[in-house]
C-alpha positions as CSV (number, residue, x, y, z in Angstrom):
1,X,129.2,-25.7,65.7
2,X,126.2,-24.6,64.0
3,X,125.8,-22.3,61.1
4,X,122.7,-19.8,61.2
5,X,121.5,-19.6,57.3
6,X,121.7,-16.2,55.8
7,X,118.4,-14.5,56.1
8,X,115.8,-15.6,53.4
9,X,115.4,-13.0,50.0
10,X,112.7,-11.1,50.6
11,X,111.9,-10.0,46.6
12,X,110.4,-6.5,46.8
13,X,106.4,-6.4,47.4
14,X,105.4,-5.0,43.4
15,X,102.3,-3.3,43.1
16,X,101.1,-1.4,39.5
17,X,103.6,1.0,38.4
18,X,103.0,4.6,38.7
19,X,104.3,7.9,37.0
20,X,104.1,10.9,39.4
21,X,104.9,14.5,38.9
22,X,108.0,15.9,40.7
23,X,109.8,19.3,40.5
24,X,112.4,17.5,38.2
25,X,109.8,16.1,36.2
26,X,108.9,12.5,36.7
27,X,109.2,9.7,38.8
28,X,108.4,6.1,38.3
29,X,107.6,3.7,40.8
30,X,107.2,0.1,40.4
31,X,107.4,-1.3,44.2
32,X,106.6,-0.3,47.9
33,X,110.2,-0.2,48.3
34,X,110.4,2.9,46.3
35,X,106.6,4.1,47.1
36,X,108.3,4.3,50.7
37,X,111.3,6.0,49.5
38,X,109.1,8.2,47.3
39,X,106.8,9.0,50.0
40,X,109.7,9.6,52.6
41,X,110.6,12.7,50.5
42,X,108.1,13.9,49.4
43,X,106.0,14.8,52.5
44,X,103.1,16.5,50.2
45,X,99.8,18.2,52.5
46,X,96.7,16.0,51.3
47,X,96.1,12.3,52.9
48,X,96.6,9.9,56.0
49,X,100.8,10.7,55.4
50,X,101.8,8.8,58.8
51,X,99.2,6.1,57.9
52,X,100.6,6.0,54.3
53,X,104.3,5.2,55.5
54,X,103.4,3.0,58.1
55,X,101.2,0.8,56.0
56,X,104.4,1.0,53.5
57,X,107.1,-0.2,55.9
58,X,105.0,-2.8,57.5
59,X,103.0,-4.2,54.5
60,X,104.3,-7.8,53.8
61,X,101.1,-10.1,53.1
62,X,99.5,-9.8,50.0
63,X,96.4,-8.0,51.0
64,X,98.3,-5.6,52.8
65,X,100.7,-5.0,49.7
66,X,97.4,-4.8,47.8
67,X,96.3,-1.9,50.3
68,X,99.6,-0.1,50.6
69,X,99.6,0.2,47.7
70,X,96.5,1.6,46.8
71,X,96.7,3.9,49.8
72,X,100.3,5.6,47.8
73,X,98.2,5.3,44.5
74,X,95.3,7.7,46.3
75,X,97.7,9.8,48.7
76,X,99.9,10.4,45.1
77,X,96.1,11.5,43.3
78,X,95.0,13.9,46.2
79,X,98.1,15.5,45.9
80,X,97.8,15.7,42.2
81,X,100.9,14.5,41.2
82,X,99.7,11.0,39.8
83,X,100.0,11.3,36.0
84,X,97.5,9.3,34.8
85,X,97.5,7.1,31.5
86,X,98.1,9.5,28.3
87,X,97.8,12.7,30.3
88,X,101.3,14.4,29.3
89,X,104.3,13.9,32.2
């Protein structure tokens, strides 16, 4: 009888952490994880949005974490809700 081994942890790909502008005032997010969530409800008008969530829920080697998540920071800055470093939240 053989045991299968419980899937491997998978830690959540990080990228740099970002404050964005909502309607309940603001968000931070830290990892694609929550870029996906973030992104998922928020469909906002400006950017590749199918292209942003499918590089989101596929991106799992570094270079593709690296552009996921530069492709949330730059879909979150055309749609002006990236607050940047000491602009007020």
């Amino acid at each position: 009888m053989s045991h299968a081994s419980p899937p491997a942890f998978t830690p959540p790909a990080l990228i740099p952490p970002l404050r964005l502008r909502t309607e309940d005032g603001v968000a931070y997010v830290g990892s694609l994880d929550e870029a996906l969530a973030f992104a998922l409800t928020h469909t906002l008008p400006k950017g590749d949005y199918e292209g942003l969530i499918r590089r989101l829920e596929v991106a799992r080697e570094r270079e593709d974490v690296i552009e996921a998540g530069n492709a949330f920071r730059w879909w979150a800055q055309s749609n002006g809700i990236l607050v940047e470093n000491g602009t007020a939240g």
